[in-house]
N, C-alpha and C positions, 0 to 999 in steps of 0.2 A: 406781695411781690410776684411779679408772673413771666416766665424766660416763654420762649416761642423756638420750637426746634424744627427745622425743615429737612424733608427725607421726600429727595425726587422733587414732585409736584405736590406732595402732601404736607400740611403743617399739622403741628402735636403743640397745644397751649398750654403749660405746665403755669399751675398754681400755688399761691404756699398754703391753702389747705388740700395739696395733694389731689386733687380731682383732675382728670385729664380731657381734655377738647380735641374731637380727631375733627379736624376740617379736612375733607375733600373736595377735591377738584371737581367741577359739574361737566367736561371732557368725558368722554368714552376712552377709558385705557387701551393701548391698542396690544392685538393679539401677538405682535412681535417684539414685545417689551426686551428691553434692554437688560432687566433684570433676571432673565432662565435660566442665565449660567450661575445664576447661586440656587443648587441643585434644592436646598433645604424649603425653598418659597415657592418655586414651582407649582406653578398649577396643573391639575392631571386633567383638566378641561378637553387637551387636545385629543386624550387618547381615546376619549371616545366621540370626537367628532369627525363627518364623513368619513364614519363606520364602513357605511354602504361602497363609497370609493376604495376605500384600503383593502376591502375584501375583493372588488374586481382587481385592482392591482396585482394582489396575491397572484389571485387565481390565472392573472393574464403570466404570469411571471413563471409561475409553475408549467402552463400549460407550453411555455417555448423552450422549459427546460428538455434536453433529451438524454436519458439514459446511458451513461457509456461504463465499461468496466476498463478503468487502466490500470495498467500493471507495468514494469519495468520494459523499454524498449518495446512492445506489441500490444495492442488490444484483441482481447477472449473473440473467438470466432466461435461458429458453428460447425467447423469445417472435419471432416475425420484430418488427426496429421500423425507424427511421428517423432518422438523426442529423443534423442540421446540423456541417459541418465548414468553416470558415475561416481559411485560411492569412491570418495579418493583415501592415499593411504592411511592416515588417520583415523577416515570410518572405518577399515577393514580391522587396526589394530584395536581397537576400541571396541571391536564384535557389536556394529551398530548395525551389520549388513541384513541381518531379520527383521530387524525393527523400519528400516527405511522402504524395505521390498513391502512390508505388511500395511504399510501408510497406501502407496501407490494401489495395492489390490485392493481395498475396503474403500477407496476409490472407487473402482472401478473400472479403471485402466487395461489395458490387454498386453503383457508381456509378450513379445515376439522374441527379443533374444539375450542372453545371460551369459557371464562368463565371466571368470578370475583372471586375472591378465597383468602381468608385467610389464610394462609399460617401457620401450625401446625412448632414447633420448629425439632422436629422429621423429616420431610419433608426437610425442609431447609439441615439440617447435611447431609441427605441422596441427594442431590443433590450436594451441595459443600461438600462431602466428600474428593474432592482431594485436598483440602485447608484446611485439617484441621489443618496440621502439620504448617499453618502459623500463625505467631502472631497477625493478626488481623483476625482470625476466629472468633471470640467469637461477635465482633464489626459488622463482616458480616451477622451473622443469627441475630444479633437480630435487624439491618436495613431490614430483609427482612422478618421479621415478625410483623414489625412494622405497619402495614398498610396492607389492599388489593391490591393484584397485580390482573393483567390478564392474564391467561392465554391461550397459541394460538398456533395451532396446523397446520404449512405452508407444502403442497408437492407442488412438483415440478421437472423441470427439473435443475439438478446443484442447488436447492435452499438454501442445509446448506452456501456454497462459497460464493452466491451471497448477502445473507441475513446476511453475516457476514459484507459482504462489502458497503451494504446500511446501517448497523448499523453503523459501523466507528471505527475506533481503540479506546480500554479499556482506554485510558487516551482522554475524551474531547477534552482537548487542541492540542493535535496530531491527532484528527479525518480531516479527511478531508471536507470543507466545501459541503453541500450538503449533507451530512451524517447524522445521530440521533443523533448521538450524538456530532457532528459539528456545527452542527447546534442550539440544544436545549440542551447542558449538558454544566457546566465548570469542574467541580472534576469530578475523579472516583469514588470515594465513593457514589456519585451519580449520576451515569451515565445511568440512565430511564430505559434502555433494558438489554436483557441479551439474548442471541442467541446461538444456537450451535455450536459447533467448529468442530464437526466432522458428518458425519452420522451416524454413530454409537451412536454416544450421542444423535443425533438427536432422535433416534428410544428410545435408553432408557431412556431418560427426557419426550416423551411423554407417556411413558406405565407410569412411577412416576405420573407422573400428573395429568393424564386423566383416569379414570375407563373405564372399557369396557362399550361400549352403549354410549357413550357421542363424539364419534367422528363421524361422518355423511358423510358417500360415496358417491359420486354425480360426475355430470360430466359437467363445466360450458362451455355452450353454446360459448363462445369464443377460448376456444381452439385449431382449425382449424387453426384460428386467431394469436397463439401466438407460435404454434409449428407445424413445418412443415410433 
């Protein structure tokens, strides 16, 4: 007795003494068979055919990539700038204000100007003005009038970029570890710092902040050191 089974284009002659017939097709199977999406029969044929092609591809593909650094709202300059940095009240209660200063210096940053400061309501609105239009404005200035913050006055090279970057993304739990707020915040609401987003904000959060006479020009003896 002899059944006859068919798979595709191939027949299989089954016997009853069990011995098997593969008849194949005398056709050229072609290379885009219908059957690759059954991952287990796959042939690995392609992966190494026009080697030499996939390698120019690569390298064309690499070579029109262009390097960029993004970070929130700016991309890293070159440029000397100026950041506004304030540890808010929570860092001050929490005696984080050593630890956050000693991050910025081992940087390499250049402190221009310091200070503990109580924070007027007036102040507040005028710095989060772009938030006013949100529903927890009201919840936000009176958290950051609640308590002494410090405030800090960082230049540098690319330092709004980088200083956003050692602080850590606005929600805690999305910062990355190694970061301020990675490391030492869980909520937003109270997230210790508060950094620049832009230079431009950099320069006008410190003119807010800072009175004339209160920020100090100097030149630290390592700079040779940290900028070529």
């Amino acid at each position: 007795m002899e059944g006859v089974m068919a798979i595709g284009k191939s027949s299989y002659a089954l016997s009853s003494s069990s011995s098997i017939r593969l008849s194949l097709p005398t056709t050229t199977v072609s290379a885009t068979t219908n059957h690759r999406h059954l991952a287990a029969f796959q042939s690995p044929a392609h992966l190494f055919s026009n080697s030499s092609l996939s390698y120019r591809m690569i390298n064309t593909t690499k070579k029109n990539k262009t390097a960029h650094i993004f970070l929130p709202h700016l991309i890293a300059s070159m440029e000397v700038e100026e950041s506004y940095i304030m540890i808010k009240p929570d860092g001050v209660q929490r005696g984080l204000v050593g630890e956050i200063i000693t991050r910025f210096e081992k940087k390499g940053f250049k402190l221009k100007g310091l200070k503990l400061f109580q924070c007027p309501k007036d102040l507040a609105e005028e710095h989060y003005k772009d938030l006013s239009s949100k529903p927890f404005f009201p919840k936000l200035i009176g958290y950051i009038t609640s308590g002494p913050v410090v405030c800090m006055a960082w230049e540098g090279v690319g330092v709004v970029a980088s200083a956003r970057k050692l602080i850590g993304a606005t929600n805690p739990l999305q910062a990355e570890p190694g970061t301020i707020r990675g490391d030492l915040a869980i909520q937003t609401g109270r997230n210790v710092v508060h950094g620049s987003d832009s230079p431009e904000n950099g320069k006008r959060e410190i003119a807010l902040w800072f009175k004339e006479g209160e920020l100090a020009n100097w030149e630290p003896v390592q700079t040779p050191w940290l900028i070529e």
